[in-house]
C-alpha positions in Angstrom: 12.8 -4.3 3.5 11.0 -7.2 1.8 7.7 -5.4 0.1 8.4 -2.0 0.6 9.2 0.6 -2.2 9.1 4.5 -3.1 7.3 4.1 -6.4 3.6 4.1 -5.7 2.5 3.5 -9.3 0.5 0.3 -9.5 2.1 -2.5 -12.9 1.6 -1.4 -15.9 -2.0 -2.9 -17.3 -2.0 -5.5 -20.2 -2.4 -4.3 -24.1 -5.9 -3.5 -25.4 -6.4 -7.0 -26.3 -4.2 -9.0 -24.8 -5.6 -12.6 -23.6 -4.8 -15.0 -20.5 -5.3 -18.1 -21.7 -7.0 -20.5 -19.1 -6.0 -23.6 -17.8 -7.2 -27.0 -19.6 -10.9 -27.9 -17.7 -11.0 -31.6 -17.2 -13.4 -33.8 -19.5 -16.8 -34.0 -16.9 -17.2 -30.3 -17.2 -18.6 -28.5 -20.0 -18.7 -24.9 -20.7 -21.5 -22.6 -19.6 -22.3 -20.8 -22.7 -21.4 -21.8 -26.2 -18.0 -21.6 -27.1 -15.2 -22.5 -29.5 -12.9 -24.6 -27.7 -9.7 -26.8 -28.1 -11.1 -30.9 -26.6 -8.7 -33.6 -26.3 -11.0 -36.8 -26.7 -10.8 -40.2 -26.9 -12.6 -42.7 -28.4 -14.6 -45.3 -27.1 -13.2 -48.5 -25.6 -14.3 -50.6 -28.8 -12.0 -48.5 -30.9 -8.5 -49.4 -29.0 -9.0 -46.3 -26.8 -7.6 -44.3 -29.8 -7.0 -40.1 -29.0 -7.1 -37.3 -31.3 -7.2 -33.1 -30.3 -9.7 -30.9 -32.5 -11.1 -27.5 -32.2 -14.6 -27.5 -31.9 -17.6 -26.5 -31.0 -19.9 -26.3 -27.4 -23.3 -26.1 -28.4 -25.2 -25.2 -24.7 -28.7 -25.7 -26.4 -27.9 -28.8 -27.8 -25.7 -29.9 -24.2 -22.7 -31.2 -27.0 -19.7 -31.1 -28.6 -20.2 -30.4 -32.2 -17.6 -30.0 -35.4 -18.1 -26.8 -36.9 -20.3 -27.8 -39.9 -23.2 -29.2 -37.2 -22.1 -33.0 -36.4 -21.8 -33.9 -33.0 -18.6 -35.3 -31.7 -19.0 -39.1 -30.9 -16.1 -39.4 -28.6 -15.6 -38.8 -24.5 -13.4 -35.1 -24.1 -10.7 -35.4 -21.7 -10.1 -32.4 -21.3 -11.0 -28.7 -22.9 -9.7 -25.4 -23.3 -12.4 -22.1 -24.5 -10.7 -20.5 -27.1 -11.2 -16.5 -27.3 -13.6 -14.8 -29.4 -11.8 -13.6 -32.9 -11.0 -9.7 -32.8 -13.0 -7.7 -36.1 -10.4 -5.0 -35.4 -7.2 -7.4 -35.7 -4.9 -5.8 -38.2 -2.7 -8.7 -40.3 0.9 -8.2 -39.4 
């Protein structure tokens, strides 16, 4: 029968650490919080519509996308991705 088993044992859980990645968030939402995040943008029409991907920055004080070293991005996101914080406690394989 569709559904039905013996074993009662619920799936095994994910590894400490383990991440689900999350689906790409379209361009006219931003992130709640500040974040690292993966933005595809493109440039405005006066510059041929020209795209490019970066990671960057979501400063939530400052309500904009920023490189890491402060400057904010002059370009309309497409679409963005939050990145997950860095483990301290990742060993190098």
């Amino acid at each position: 029968m569709l559904g039905l088993t013996d074993d009662l044992r619920v799936g095994e859980s994910a590894p400490i650490g383990q991440v689900v990645i999350s689906g790409w968030m379209p361009g006219g939402t931003n992130p709640g919080h500040s974040c690292q995040c993966v933005v595809d943008f493109i440039f405005d029409d006066e510059k041929d519509g020209l795209s490019f991907r970066r990671m960057v920055d979501w400063n939530a004080i400052m309500g904009r996308w920023e490189f890491h070293y402060g400057a904010a991005v002059d370009a309309t996101p497409v679409r963005w991705m939050e990145l997950p914080e860095i483990q301290e406690d990742v060993e190098n394989a």
